[in-house]
Backbone bond lengths (Angstrom), bond angles and torsions (degrees), N, CA, C in turn:
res aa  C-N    CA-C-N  psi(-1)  N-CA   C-N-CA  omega(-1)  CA-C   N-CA-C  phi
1 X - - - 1.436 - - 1.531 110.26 -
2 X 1.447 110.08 -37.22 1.740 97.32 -170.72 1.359 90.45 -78.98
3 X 1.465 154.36 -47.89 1.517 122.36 170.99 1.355 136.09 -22.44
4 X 1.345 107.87 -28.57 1.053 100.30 -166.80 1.778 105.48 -123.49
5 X 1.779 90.53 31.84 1.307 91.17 -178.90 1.903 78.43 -109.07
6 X 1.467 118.53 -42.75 1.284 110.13 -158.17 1.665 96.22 -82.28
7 X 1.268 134.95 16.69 0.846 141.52 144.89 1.749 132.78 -60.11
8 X 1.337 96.58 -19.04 1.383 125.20 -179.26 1.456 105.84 63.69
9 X 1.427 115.74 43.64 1.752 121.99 136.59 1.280 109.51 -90.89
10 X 1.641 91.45 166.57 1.870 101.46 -177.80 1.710 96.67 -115.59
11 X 0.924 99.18 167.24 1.742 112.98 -172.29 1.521 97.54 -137.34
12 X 1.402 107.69 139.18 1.271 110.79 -170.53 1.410 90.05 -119.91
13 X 1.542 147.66 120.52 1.215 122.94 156.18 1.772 110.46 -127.37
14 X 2.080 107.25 142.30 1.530 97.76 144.65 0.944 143.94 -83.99
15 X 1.290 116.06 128.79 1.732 106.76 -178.61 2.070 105.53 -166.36
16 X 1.262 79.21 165.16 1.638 77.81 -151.70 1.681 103.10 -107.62
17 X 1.758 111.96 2.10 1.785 120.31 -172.06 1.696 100.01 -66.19
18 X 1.335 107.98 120.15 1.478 90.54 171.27 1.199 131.09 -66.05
19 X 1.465 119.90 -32.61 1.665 110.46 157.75 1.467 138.12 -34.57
20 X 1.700 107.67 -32.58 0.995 122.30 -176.02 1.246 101.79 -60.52
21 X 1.864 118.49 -64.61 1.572 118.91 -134.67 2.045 82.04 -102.87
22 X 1.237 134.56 8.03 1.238 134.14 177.79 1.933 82.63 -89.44
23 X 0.910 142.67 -41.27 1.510 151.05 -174.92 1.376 103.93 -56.32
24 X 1.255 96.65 -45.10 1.981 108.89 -154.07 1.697 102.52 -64.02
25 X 1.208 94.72 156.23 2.177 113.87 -167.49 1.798 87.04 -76.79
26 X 1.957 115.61 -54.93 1.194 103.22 -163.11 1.952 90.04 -131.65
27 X 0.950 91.22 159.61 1.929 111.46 -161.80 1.683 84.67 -119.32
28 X 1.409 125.04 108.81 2.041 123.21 136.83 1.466 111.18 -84.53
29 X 0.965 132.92 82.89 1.903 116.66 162.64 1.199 107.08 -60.30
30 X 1.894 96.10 132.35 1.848 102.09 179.92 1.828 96.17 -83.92
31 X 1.074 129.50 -163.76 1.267 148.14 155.99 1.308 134.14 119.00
32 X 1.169 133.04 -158.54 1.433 124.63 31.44 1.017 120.52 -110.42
33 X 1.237 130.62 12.61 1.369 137.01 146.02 1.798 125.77 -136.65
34 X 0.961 136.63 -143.39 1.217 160.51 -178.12 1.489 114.01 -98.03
35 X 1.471 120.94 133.83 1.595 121.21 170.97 1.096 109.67 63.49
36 X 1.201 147.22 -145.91 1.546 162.09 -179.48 1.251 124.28 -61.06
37 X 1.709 92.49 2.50 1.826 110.55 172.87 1.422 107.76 -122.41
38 X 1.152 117.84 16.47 1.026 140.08 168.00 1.487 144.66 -84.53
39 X 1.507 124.86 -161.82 1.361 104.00 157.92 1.577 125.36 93.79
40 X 1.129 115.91 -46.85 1.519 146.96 -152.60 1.893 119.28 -78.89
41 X 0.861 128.93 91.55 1.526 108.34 177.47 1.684 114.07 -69.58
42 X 1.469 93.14 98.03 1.566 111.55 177.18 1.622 103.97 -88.32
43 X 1.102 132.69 2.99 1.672 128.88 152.62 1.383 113.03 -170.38
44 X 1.387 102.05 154.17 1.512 101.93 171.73 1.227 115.25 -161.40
45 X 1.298 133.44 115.93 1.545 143.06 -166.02 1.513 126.37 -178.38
46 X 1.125 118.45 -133.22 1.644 118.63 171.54 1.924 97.30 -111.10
47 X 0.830 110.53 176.45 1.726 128.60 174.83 0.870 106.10 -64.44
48 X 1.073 138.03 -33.42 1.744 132.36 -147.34 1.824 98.73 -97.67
49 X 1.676 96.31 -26.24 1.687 96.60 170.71 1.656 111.82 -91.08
50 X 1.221 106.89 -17.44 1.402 107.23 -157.97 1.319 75.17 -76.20
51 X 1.338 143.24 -68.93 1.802 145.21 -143.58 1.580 105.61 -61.99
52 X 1.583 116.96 -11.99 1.160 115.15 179.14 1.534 111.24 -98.76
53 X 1.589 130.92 35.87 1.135 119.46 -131.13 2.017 81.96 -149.14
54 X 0.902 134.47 -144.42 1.708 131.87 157.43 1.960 100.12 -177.57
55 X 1.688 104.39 51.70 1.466 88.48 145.85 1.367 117.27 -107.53
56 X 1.349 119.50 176.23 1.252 123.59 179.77 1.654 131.82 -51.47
57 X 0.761 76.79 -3.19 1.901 93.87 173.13 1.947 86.33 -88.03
58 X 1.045 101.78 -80.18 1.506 125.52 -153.93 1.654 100.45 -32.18
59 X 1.552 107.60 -59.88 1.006 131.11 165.26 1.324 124.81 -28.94
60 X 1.464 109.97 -43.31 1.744 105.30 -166.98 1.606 97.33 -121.94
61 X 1.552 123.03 10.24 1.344 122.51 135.99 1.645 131.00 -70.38
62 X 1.526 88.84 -42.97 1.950 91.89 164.80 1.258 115.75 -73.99
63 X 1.561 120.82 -11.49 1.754 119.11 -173.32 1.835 84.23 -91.72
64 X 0.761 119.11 -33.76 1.785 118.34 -177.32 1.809 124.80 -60.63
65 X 1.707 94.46 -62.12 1.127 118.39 167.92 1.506 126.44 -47.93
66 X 1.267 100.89 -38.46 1.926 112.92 -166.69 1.378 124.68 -112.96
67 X 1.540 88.43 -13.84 1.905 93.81 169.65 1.185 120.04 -138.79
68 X 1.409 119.24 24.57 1.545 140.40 146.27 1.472 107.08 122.08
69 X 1.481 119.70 134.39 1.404 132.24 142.48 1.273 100.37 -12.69
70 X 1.447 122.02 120.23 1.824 102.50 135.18 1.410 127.22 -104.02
């Protein structure tokens, strides 16, 4: 993938590993929930805004980040 990032393509991916999207250049959170509660871009930026933020993403990156990897 980073080839073909320094390739100057963009990669769009879903995925829910926090390593992954703690990695990622730009963060969309869908939500705010699931199904018909869903859907929604409830954030979108770099990490450093998203962690200042309290959706469920955000949330269980700061529960990740601050009280250990498991």
């Amino acid at each position: 993938m980073r080839n073909m990032i320094k390739k100057g393509n963009s990669v769009i991916v879903i995925e829910h590993n926090l390593d992954f999207i703690i990695d990622s250049d730009y963060i969309i959170d869908m939500g705010p929930d699931a199904g018909k509660n869903g859907g929604k871009i409830v954030f979108n930026g770099f990490i450093d805004d998203l962690i200042k933020t309290n959706t469920y993403t955000a949330i269980a990156i700061k529960e990740y980040l601050y009280n250990g990897k498991q």
